[in-house]
PQR file with spaces between the fields and no chain letter, atoms N, CA, C, O and H, PARSE charges and radii, in Angstrom:
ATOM       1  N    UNK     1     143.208   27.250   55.823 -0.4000 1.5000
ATOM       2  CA   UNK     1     143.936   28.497   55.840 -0.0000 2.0000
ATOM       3  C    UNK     1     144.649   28.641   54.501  0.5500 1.7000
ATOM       4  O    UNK     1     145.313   27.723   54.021 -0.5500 1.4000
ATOM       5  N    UNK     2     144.503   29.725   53.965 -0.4000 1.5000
ATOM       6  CA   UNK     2     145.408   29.928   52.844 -0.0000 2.0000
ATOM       7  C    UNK     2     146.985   30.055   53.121  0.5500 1.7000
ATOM       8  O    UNK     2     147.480   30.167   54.243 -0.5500 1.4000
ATOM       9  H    UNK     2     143.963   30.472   54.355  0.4000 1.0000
ATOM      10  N    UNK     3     147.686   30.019   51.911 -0.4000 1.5000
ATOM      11  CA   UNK     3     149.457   30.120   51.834 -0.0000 2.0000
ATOM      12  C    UNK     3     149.569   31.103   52.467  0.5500 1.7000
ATOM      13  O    UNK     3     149.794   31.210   53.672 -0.5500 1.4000
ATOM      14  H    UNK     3     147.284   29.929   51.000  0.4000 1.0000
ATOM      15  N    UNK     4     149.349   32.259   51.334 -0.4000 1.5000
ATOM      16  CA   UNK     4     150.070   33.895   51.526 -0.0000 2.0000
ATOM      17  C    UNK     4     148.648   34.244   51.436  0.5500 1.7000
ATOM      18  O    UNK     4     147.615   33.683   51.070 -0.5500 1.4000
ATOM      19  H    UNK     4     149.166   32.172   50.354  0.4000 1.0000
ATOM      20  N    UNK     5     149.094   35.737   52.056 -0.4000 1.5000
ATOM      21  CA   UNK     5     147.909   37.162   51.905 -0.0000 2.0000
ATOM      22  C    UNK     5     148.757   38.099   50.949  0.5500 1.7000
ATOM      23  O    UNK     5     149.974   38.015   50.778 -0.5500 1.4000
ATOM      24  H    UNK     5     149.932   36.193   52.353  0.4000 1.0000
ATOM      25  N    UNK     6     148.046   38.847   50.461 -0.4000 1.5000
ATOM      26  CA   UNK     6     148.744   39.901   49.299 -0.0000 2.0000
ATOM      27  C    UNK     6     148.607   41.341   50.339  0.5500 1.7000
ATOM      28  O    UNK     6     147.690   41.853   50.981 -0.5500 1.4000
ATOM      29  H    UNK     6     147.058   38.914   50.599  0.4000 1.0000
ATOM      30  N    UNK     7     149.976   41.636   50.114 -0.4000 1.5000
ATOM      31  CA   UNK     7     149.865   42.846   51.513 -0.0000 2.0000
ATOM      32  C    UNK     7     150.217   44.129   50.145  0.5500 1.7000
ATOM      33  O    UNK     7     151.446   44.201   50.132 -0.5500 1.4000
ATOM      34  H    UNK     7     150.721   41.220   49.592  0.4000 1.0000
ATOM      35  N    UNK     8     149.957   44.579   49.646 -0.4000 1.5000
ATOM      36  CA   UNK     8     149.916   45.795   48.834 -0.0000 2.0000
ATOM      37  C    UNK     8     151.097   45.352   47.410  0.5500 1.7000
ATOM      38  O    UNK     8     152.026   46.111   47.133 -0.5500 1.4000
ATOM      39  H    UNK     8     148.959   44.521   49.657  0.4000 1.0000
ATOM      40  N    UNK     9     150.840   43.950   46.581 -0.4000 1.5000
ATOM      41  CA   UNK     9     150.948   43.466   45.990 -0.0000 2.0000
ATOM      42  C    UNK     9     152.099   42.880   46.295  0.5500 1.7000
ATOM      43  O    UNK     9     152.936   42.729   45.405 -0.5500 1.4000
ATOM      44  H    UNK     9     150.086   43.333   46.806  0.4000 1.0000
ATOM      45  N    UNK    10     152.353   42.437   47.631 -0.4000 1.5000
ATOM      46  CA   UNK    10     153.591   41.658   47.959 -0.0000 2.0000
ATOM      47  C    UNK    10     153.294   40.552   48.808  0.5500 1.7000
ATOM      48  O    UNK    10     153.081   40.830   49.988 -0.5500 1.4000
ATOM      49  H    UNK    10     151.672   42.559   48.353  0.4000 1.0000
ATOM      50  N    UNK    11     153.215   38.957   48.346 -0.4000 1.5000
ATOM      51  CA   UNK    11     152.550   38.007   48.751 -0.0000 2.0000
ATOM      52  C    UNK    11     153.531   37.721   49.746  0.5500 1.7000
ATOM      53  O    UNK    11     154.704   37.579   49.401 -0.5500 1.4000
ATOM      54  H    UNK    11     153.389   38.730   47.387  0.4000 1.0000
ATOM      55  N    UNK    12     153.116   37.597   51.194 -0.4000 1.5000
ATOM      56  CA   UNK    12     153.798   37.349   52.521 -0.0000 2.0000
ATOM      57  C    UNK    12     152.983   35.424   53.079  0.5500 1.7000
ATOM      58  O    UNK    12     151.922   34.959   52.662 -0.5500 1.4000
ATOM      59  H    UNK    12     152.163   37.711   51.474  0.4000 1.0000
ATOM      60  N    UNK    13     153.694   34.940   53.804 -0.4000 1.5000
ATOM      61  CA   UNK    13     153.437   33.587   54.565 -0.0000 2.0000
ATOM      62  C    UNK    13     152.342   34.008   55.212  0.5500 1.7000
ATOM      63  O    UNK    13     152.706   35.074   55.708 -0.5500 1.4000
ATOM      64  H    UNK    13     154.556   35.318   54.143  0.4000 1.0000
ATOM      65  N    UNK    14     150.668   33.736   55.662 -0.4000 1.5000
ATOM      66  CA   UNK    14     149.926   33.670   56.233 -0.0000 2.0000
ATOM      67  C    UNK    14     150.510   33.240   57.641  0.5500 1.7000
ATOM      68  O    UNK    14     149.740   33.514   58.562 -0.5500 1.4000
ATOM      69  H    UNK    14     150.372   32.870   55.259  0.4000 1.0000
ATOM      70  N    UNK    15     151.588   32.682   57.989 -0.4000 1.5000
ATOM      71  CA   UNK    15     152.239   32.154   59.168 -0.0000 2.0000
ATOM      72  C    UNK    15     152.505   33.414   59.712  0.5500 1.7000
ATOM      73  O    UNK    15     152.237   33.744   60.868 -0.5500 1.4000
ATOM      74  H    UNK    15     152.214   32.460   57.242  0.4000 1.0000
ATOM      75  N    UNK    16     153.092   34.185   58.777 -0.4000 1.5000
ATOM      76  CA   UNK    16     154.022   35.282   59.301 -0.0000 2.0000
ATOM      77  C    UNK    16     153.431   36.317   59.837  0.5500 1.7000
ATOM      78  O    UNK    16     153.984   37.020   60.683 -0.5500 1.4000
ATOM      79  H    UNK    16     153.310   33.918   57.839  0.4000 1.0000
ATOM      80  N    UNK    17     151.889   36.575   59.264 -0.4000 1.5000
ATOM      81  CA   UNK    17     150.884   37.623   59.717 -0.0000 2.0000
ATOM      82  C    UNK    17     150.363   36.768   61.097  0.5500 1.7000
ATOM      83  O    UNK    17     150.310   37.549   62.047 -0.5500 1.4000
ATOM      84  H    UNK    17     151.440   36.004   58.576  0.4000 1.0000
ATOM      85  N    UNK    18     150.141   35.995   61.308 -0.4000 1.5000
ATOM      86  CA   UNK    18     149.490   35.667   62.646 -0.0000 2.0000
ATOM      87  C    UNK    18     150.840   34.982   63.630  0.5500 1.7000
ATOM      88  O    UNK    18     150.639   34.556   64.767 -0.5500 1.4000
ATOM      89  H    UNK    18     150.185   35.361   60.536  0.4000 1.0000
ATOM      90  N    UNK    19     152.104   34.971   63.018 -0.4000 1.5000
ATOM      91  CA   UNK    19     153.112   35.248   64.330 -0.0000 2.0000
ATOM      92  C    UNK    19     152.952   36.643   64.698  0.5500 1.7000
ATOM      93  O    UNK    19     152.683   36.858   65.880 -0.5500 1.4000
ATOM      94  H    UNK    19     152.268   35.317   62.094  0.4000 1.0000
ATOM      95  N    UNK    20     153.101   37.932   63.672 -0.4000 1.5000
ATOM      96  CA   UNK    20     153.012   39.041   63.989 -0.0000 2.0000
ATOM      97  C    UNK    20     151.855   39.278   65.100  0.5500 1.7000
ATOM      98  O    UNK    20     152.041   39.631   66.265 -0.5500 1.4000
ATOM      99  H    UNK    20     153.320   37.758   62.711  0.4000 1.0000
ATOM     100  N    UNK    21     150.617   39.001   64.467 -0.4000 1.5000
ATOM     101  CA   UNK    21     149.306   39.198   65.569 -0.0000 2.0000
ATOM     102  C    UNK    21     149.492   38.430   66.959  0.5500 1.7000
ATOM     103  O    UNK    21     148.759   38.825   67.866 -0.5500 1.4000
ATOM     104  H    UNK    21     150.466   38.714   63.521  0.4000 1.0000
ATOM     105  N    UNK    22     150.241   37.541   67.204 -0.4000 1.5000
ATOM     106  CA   UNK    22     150.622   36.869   68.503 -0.0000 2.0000
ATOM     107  C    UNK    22     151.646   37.735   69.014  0.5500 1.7000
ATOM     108  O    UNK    22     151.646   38.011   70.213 -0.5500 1.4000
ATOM     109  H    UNK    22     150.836   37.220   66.467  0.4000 1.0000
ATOM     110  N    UNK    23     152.529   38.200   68.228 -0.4000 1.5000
ATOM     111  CA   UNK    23     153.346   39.024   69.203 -0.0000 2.0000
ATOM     112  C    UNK    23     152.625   39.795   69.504  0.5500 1.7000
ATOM     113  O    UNK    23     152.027   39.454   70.525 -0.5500 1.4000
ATOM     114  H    UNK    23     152.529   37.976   67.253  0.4000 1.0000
ATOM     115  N    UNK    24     152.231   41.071   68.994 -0.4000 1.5000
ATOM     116  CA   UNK    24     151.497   42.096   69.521 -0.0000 2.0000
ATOM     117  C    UNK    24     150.482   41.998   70.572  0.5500 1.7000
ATOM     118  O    UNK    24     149.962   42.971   71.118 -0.5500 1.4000
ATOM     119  H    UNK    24     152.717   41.348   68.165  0.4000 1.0000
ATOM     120  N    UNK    25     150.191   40.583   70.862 -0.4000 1.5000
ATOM     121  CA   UNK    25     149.384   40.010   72.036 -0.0000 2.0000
ATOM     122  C    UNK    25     149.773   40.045   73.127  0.5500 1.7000
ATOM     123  O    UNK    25     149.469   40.590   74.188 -0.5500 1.4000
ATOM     124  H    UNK    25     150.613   39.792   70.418  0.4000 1.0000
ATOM     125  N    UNK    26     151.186   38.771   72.401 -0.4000 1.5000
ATOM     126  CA   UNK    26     152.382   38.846   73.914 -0.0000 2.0000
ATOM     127  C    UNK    26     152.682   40.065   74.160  0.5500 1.7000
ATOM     128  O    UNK    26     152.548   40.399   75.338 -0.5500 1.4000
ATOM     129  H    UNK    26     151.434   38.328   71.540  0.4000 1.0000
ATOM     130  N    UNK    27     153.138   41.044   73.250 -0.4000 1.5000
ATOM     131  CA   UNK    27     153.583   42.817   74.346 -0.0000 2.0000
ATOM     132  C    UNK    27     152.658   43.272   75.358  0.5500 1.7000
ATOM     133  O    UNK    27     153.001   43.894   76.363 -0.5500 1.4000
ATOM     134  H    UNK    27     153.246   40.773   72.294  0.4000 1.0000
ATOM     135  N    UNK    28     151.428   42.931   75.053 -0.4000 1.5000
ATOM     136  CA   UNK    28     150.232   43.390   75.675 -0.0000 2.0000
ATOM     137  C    UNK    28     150.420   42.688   76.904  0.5500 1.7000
ATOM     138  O    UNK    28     150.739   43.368   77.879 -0.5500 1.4000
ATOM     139  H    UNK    28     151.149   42.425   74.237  0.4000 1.0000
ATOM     140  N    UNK    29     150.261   41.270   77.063 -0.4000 1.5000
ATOM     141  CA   UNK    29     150.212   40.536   78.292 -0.0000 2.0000
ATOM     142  C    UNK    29     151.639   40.652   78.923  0.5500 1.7000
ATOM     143  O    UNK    29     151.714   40.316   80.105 -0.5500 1.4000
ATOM     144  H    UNK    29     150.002   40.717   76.271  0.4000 1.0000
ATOM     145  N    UNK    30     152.597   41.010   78.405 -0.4000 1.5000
ATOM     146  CA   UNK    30     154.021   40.805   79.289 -0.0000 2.0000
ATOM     147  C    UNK    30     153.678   42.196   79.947  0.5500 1.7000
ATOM     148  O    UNK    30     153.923   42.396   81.137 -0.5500 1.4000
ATOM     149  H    UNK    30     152.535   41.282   77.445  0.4000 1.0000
ATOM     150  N    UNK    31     153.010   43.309   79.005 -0.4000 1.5000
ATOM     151  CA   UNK    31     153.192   44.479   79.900 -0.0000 2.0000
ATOM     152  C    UNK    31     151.925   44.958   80.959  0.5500 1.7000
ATOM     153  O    UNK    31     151.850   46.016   81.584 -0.5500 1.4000
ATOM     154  H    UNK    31     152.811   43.147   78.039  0.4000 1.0000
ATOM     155  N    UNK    32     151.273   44.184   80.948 -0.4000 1.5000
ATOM     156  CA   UNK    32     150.419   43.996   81.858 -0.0000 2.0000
ATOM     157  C    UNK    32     150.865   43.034   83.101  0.5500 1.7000
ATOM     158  O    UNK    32     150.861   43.508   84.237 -0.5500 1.4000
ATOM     159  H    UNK    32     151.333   43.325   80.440  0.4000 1.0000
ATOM     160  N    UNK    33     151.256   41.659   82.872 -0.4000 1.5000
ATOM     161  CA   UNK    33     152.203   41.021   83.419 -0.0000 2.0000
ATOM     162  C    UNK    33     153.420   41.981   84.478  0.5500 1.7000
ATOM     163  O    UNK    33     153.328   41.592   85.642 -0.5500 1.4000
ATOM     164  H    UNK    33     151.260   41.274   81.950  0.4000 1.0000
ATOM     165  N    UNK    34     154.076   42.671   84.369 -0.4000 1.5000
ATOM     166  CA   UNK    34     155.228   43.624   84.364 -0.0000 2.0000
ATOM     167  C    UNK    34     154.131   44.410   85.382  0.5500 1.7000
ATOM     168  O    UNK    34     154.268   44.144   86.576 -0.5500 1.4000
ATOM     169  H    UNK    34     154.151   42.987   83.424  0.4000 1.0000
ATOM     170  N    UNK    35     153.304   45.135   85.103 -0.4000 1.5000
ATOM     171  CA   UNK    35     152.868   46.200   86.012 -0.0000 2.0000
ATOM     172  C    UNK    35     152.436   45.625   87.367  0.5500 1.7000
ATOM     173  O    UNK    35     152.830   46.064   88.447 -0.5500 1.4000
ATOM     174  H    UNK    35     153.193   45.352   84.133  0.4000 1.0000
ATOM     175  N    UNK    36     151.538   44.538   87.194 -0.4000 1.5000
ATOM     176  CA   UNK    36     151.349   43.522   88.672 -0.0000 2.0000
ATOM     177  C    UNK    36     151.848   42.876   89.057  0.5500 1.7000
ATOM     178  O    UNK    36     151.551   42.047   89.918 -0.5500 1.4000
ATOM     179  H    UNK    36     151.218   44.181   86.317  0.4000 1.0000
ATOM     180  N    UNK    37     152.816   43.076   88.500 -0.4000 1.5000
ATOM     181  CA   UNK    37     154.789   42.203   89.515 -0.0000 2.0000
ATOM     182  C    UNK    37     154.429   41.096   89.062  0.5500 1.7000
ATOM     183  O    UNK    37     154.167   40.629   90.170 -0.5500 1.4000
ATOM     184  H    UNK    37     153.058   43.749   87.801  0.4000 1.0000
ATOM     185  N    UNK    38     154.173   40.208   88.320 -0.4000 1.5000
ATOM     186  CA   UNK    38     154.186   39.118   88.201 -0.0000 2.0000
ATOM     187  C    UNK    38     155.389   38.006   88.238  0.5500 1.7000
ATOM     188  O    UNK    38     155.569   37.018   88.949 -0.5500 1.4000
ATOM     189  H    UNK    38     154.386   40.587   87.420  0.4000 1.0000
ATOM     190  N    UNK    39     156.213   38.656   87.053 -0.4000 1.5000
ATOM     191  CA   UNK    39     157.519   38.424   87.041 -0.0000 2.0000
ATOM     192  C    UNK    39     158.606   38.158   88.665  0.5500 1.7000
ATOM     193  O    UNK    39     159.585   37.412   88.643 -0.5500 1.4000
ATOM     194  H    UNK    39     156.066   39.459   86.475  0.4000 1.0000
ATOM     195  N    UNK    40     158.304   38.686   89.542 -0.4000 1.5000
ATOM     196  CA   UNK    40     158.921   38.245   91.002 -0.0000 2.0000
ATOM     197  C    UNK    40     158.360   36.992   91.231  0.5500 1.7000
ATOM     198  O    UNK    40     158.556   36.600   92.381 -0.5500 1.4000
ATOM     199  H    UNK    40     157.509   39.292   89.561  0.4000 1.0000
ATOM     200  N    UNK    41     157.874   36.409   90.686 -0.4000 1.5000
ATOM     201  CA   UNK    41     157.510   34.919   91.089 -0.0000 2.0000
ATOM     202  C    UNK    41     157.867   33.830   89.830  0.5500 1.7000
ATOM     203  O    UNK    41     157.641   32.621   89.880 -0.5500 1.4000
ATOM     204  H    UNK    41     157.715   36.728   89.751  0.4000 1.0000
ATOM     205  N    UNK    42     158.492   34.575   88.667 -0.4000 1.5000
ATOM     206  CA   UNK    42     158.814   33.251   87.837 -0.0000 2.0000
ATOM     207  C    UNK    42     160.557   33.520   87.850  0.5500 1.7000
ATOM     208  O    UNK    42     161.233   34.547   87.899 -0.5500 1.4000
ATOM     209  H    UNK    42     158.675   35.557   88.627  0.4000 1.0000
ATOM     210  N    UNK    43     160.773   32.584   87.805 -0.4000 1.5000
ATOM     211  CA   UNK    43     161.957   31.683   87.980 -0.0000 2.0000
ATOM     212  C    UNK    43     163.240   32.507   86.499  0.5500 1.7000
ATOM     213  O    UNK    43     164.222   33.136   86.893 -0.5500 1.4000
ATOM     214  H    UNK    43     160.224   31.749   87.765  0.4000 1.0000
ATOM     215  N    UNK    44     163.013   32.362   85.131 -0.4000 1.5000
ATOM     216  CA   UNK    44     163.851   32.357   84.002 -0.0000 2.0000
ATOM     217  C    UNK    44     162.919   33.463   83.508  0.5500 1.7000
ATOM     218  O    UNK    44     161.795   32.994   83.689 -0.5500 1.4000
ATOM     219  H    UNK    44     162.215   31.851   84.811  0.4000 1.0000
ATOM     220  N    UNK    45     162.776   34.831   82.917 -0.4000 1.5000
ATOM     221  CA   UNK    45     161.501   35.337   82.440 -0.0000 2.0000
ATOM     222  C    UNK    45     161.857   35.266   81.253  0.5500 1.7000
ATOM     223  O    UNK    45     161.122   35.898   80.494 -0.5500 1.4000
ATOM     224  H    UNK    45     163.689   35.212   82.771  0.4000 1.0000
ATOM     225  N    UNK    46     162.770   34.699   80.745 -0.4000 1.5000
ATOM     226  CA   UNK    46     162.862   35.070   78.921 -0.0000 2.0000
ATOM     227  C    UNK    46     161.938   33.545   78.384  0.5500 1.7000
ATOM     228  O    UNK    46     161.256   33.423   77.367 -0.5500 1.4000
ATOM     229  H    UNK    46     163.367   34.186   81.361  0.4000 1.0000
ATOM     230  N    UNK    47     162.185   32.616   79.355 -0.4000 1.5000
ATOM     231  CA   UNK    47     161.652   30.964   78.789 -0.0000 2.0000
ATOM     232  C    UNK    47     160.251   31.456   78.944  0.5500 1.7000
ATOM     233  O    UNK    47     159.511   31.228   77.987 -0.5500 1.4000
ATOM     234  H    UNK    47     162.739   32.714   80.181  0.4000 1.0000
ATOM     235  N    UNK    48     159.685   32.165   80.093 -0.4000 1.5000
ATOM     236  CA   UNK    48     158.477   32.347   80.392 -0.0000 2.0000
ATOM     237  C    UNK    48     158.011   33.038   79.193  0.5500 1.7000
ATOM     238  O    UNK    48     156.979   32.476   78.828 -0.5500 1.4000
ATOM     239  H    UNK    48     160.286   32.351   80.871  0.4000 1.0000
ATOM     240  N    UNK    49     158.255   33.825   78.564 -0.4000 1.5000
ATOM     241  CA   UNK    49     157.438   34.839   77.978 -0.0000 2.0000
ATOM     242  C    UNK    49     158.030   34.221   76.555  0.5500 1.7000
ATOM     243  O    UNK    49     158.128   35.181   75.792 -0.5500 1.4000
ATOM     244  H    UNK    49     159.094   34.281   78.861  0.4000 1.0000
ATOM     245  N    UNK    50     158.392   33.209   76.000 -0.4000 1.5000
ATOM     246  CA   UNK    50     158.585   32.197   75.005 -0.0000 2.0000
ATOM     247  C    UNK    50     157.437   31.236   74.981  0.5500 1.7000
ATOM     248  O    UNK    50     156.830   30.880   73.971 -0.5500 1.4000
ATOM     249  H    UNK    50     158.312   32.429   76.620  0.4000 1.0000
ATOM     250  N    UNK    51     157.209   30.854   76.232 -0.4000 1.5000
ATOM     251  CA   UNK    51     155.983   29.716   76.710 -0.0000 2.0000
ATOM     252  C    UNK    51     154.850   30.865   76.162  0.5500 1.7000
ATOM     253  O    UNK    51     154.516   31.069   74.996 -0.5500 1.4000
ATOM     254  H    UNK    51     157.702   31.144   77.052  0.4000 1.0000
ATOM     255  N    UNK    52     154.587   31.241   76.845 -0.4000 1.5000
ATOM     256  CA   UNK    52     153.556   32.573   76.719 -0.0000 2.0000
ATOM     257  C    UNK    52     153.234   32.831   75.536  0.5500 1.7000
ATOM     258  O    UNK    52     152.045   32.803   75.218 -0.5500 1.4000
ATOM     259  H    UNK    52     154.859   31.075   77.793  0.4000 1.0000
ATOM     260  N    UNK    53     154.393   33.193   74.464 -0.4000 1.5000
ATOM     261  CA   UNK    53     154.207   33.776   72.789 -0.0000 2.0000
ATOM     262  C    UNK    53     153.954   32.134   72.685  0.5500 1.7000
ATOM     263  O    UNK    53     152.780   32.007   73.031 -0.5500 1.4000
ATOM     264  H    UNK    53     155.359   33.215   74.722  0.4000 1.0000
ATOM     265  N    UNK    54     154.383   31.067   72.435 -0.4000 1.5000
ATOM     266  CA   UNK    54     153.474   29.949   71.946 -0.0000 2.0000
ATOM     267  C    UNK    54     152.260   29.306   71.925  0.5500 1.7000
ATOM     268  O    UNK    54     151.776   28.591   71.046 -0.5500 1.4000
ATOM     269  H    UNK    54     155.338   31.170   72.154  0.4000 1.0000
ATOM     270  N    UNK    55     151.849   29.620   72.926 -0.4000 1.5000
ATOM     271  CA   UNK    55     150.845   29.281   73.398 -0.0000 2.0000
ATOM     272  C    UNK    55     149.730   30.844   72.979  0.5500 1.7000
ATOM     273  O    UNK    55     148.703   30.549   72.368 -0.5500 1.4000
ATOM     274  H    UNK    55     152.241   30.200   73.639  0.4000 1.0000
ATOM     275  N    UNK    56     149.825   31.561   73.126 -0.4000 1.5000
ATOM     276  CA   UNK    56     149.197   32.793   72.307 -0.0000 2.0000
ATOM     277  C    UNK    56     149.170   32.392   70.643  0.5500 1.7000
ATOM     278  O    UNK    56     148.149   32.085   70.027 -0.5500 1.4000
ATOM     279  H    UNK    56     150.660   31.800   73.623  0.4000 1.0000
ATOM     280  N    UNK    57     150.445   32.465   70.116 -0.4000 1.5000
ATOM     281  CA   UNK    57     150.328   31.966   68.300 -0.0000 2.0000
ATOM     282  C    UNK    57     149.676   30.381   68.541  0.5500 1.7000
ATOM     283  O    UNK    57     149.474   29.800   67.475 -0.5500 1.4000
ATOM     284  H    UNK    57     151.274   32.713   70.616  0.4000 1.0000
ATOM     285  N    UNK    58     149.407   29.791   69.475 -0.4000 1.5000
ATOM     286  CA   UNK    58     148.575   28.435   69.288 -0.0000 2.0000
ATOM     287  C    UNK    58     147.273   28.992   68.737  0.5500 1.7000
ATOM     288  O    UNK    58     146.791   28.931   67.606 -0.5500 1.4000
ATOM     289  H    UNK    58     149.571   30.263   70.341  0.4000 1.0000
ATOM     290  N    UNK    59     146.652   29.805   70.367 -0.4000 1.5000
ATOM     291  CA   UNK    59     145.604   30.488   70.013 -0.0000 2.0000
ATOM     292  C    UNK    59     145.104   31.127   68.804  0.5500 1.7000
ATOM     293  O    UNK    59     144.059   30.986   68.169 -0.5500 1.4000
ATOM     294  H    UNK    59     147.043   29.855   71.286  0.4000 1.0000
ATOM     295  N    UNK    60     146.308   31.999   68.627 -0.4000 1.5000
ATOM     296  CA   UNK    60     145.564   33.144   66.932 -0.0000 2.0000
ATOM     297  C    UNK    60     145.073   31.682   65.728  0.5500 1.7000
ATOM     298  O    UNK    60     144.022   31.477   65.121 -0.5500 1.4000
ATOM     299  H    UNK    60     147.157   32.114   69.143  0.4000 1.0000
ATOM     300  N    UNK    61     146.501   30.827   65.790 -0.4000 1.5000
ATOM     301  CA   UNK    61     146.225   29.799   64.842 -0.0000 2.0000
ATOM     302  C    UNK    61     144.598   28.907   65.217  0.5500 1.7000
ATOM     303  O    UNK    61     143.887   28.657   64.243 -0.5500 1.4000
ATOM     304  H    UNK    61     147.355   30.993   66.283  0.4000 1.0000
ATOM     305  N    UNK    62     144.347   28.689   65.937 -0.4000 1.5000
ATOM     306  CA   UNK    62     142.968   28.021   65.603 -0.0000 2.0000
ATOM     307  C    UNK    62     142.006   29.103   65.712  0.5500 1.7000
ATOM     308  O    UNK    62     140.904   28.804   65.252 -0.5500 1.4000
ATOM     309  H    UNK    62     144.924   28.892   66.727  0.4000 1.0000
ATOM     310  N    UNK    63     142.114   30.372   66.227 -0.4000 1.5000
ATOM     311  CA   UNK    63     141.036   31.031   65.989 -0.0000 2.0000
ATOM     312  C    UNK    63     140.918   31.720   64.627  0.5500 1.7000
ATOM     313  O    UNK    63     139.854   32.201   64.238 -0.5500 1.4000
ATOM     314  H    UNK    63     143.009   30.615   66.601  0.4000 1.0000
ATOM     315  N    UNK    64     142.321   31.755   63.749 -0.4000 1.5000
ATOM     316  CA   UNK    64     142.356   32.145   62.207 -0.0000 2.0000
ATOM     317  C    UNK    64     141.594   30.725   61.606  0.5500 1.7000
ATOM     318  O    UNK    64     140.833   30.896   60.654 -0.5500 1.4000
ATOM     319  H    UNK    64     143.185   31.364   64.065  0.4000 1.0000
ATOM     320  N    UNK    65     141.752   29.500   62.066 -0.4000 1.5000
ATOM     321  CA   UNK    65     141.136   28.327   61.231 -0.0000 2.0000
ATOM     322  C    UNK    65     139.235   28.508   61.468  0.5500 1.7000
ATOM     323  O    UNK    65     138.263   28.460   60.714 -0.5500 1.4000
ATOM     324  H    UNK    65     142.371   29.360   62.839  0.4000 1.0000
ATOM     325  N    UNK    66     139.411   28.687   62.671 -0.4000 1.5000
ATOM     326  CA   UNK    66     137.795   28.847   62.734 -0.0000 2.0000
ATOM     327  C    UNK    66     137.219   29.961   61.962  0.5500 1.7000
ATOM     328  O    UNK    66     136.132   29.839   61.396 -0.5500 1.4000
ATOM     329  H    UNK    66     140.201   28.726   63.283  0.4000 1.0000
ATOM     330  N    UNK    67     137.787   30.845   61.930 -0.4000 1.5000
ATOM     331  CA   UNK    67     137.261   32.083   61.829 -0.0000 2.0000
ATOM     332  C    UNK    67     137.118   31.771   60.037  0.5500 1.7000
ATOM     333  O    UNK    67     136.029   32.149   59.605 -0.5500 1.4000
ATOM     334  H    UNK    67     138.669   30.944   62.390  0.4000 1.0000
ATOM     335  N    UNK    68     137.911   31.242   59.133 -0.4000 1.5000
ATOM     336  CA   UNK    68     137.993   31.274   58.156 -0.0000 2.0000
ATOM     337  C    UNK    68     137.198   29.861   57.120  0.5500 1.7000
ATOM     338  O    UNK    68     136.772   30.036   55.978 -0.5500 1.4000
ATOM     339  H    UNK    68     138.795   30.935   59.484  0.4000 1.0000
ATOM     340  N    UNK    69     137.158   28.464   57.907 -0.4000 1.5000
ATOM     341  CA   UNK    69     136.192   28.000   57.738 -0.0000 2.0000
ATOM     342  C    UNK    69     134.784   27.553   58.600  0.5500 1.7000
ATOM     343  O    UNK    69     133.845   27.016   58.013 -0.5500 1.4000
ATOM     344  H    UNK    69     137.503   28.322   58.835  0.4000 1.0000
């Protein structure tokens, strides 16, 4: 994986673009999550949907490694 990406000549953390792409994942699944009540069955929902965004930015991260070599 490279350092930075050049976002319109402003070099940003490659970390920081695929936390971004994991969040925008997690909104997706919490609000899907949210519509089929899910949430009435977990316990803390802020730890939950922390677990959730990590395990999503796990994901983007090896599918950015594959994808790139």
């Amino acid at each position: 994986m490279i350092g930075e990406i050049d976002v319109l000549g402003v070099f940003i953390p490659a970390i920081l673009m695929l936390m971004f792409i994991a969040y925008l994942v997690n909104m997706a699944i919490r609000n899907v999550l949210a519509r089929i009540g899910f949430y009435r069955f977990v316990w803390h929902r802020s730890i939950f949907d922390l677990g959730i965004y990590v395990l999503v930015l796990g994901v983007v991260v090896i599918v950015s490694q594959r994808l790139i070599s």
